[in-house]
ROMARGU-839366 format. One record per residue (C-alpha): residue number from 1; x, z, y negated. Coordinates in steps of 0.001 Angstrom, whole numbers, plus 524288, in hexadecimal, padded with zeros to 5 digits. Layout:
BEGIN
k:xx:zz:yy
NUM:X:Z:Y;
...
//
This chain:
BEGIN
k:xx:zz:yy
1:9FDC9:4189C:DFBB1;
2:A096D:41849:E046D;
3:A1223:40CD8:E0395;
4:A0F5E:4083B:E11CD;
5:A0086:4076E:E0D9D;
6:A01D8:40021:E01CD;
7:A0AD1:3F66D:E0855;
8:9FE61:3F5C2:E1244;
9:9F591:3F2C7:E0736;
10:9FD18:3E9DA:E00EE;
11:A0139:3E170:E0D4E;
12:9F1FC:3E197:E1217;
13:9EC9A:3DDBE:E02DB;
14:9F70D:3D195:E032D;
15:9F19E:3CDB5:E1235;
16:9E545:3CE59:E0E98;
17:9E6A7:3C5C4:E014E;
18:9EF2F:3BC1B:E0953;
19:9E590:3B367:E0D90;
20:9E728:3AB18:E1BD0;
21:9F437:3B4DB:E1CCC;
22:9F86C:3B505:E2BC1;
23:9FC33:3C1F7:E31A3;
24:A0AF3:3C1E3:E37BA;
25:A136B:3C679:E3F73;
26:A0A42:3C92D:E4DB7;
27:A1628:3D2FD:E50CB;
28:A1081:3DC5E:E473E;
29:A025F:3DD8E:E4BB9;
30:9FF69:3EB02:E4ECD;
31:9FE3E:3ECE5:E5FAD;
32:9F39F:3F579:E66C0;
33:9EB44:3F5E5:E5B8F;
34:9E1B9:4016B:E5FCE;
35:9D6AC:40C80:E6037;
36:9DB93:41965:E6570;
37:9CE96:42369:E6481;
38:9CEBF:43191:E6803;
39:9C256:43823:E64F2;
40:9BE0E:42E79:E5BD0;
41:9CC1E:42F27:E5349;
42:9CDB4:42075:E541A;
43:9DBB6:41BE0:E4F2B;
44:9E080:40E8E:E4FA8;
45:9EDD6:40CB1:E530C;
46:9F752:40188:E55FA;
47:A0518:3FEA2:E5ADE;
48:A105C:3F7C9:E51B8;
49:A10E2:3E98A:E522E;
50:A1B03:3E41B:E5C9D;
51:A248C:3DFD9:E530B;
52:A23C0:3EE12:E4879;
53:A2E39:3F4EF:E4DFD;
54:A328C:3FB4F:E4108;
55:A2931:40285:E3696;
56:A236B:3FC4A:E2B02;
57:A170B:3F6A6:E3016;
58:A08F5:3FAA8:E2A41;
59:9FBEB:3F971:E3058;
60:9EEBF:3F4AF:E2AED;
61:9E31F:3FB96:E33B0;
62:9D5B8:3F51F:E324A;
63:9C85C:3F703:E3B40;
64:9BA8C:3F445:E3D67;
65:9B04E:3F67C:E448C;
66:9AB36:3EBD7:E4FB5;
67:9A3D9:3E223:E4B74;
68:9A887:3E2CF:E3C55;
69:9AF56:3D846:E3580;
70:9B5FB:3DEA5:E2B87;
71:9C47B:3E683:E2FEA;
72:9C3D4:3F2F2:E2838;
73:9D049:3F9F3:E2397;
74:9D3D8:40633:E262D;
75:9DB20:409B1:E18E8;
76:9E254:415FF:E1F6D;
77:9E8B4:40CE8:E299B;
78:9E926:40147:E1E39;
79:9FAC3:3FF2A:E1DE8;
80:9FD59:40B9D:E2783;
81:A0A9A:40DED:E2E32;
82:A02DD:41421:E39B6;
83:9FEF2:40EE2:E4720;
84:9F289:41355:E46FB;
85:9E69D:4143C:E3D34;
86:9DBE5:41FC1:E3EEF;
87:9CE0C:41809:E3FB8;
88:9C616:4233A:E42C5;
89:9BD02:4240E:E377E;
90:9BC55:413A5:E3730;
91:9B6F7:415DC:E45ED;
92:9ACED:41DDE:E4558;
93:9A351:415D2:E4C05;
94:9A5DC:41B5B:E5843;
95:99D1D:412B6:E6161;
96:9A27B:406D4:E5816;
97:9ADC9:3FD43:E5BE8;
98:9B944:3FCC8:E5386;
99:9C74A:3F30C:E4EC8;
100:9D0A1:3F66F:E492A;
101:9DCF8:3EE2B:E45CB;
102:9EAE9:3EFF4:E4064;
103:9F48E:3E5B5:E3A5F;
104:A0203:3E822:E358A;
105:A0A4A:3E4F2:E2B67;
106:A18C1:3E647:E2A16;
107:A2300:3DFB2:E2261;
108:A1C07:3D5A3:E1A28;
109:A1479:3D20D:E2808;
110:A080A:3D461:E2DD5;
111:9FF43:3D48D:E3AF5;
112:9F313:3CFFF:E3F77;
113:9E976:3D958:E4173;
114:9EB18:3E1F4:E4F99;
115:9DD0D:3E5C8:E540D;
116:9D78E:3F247:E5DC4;
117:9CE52:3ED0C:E68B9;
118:9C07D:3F209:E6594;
119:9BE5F:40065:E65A2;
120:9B2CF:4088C:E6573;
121:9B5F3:41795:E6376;
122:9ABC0:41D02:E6C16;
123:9AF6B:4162A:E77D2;
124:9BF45:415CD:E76C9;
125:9C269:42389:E7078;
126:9C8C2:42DA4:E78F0;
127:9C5EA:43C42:E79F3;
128:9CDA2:445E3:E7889;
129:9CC1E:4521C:E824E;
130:9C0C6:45DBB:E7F4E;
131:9C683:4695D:E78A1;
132:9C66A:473CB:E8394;
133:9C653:48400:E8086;
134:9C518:48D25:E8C11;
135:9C0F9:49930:E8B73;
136:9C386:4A454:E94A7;
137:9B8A2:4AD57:E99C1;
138:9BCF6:4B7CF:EA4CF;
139:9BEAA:4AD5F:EB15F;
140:9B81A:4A1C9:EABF4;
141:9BBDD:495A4:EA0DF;
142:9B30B:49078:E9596;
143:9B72B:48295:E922C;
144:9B3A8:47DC8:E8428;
145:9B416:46ECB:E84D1;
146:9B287:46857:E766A;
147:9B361:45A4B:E74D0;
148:9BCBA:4519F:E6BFA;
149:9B74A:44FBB:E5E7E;
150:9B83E:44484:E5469;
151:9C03B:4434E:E48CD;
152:9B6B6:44289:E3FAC;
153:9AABF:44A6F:E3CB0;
154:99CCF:447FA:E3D26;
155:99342:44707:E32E8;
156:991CD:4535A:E312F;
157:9A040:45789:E3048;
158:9A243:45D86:E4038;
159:9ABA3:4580F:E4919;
160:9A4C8:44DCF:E5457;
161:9A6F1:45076:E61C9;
162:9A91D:445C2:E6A38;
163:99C6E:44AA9:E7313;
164:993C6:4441E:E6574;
165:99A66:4374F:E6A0E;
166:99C65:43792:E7A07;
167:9954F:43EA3:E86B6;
168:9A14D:4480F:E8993;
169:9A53E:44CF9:E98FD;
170:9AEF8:45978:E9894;
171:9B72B:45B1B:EA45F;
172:9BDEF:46A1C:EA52A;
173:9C8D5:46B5B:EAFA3;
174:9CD52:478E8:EB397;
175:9DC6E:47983:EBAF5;
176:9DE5D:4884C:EC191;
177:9EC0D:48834:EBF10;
178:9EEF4:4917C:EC99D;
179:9EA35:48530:ED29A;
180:9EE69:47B13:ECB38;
181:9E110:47497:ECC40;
182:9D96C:46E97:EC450;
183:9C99C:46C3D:EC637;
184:9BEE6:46679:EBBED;
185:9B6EE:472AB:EB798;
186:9AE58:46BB4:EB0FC;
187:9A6DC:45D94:EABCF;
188:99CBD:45C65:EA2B3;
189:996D9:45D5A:E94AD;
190:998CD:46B15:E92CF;
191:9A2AE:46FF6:E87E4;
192:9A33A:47D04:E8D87;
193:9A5D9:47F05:E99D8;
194:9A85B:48A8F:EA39D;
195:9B17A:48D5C:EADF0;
196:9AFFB:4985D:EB646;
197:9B552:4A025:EC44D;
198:9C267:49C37:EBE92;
199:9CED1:4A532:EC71A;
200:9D374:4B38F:EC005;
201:9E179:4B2E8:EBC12;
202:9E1A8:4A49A:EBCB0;
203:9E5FF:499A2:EB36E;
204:9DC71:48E31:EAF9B;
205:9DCC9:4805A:EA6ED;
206:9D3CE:478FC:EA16E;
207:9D333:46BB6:E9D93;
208:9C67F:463FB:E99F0;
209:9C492:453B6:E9536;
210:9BA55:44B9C:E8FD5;
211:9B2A1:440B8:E9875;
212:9AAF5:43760:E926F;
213:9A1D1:430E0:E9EB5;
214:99C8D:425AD:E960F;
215:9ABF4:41F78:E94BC;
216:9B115:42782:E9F34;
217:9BAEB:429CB:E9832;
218:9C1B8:439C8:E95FA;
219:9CA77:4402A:E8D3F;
220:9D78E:445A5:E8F59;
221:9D69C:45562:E94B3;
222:9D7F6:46078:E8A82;
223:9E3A4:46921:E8BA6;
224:9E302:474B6:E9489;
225:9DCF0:47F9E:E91D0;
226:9E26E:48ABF:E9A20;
227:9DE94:498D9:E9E62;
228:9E1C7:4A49B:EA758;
229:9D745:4AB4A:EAC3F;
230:9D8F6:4B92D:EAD12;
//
């Protein structure tokens, strides 16, 4: 176990057997305690407290899941150096609300508990863009859209898509480079989608993004996907 963990441990065990013990030091309490979810990767992270300007801190990560009384711990997070703690597979729940909390200790000292607002991974995680291919035929595009996936697998070992979890728009936007112009070419459900009459001897990009109408709420665009037509 690496020294900065067993010093963890061993502060935490004394705490704990210290009865009536009163945290110190208010300085040290770790700052903007909270969630950040991408496709259903839920980390916890948190800033320094105001008065750690040096190394030498460790950080004690606990959660639970609304309306529990008991704090789990999070053993992989349990005396960590890091600023932020990977809760994905304690937040699986995805329609569930979640805490976590962080407290620090450094130098003999300690900090009360710093706790994340209420968060529910279904309604707060962000999306990240569809994976776009194009593919050429004679003066006309095929757009393959494929939406995020999670990072974990379903029961029977494939890889979720984020349409299992959300009612998914696709927006495709065509620029004629020659024009400098850009126009929607499409919005729907479809993952494949065509795009014809295009100009001979002419350049075209393509980006597409995710909507999501019930939080109105929509993902960054994808990269570009460019081609000549010949």
């Amino acid at each position: 176990m690496p020294n900065h963990c067993f010093l963890g441990f061993f502060i935490m065990s004394f705490l704990i057997s210290a009865k009536g013990i009163q945290p110190t030091h208010g300085s040290l309490k770790p700052q903007k305690v909270q969630f950040q979810s991408r496709n259903f990767h839920n980390i916890l992270r948190w800033q320094p407290g105001s008065s750690l300007t040096t190394n030498g801190s460790v950080y004690f990560v606990q959660y639970k899941m609304y309306g529990q009384r008991e704090w789990k711990n999070k053993t992989d997070c349990w005396g960590t150096t890091a600023l932020f703690c990977d809760l994905t597979n304690e937040t699986l729940e995805l329609y569930e609300p979640y805490y976590g909390r962080v407290m620090t200790a450094w130098a003999g000292s300690y900090s009360a508990w710093s706790r994340t607002p209420r968060f529910t991974p279904w309604w707060e995680t962000k999306l990240d863009p569809p994976v776009v291919t194009t593919v050429q035929v004679n003066a006309s595009l095929l757009v393959l859209l494929r939406a995020p996936e999670l990072p974990y697998r379903n029961q029977n070992g494939k890889n979720t898509s984020m349409e299992n979890y959300y009612d998914l728009v696709y927006r495709v936007f065509i620029t004629d480079n020659s024009l400098q112009k850009e126009q929607k070419a499409y919005e729907g459900t479809q993952k494949t989608v065509q795009i014809e009459s295009l100009t001979p001897r002419s350049g075209y990009c393509i980006v597409a993004e995710i909507y999501q109408p019930m939080l109105d709420k929509k993902s960054p665009r994808s990269e570009q996907r460019c081609v000549q037509i010949p």
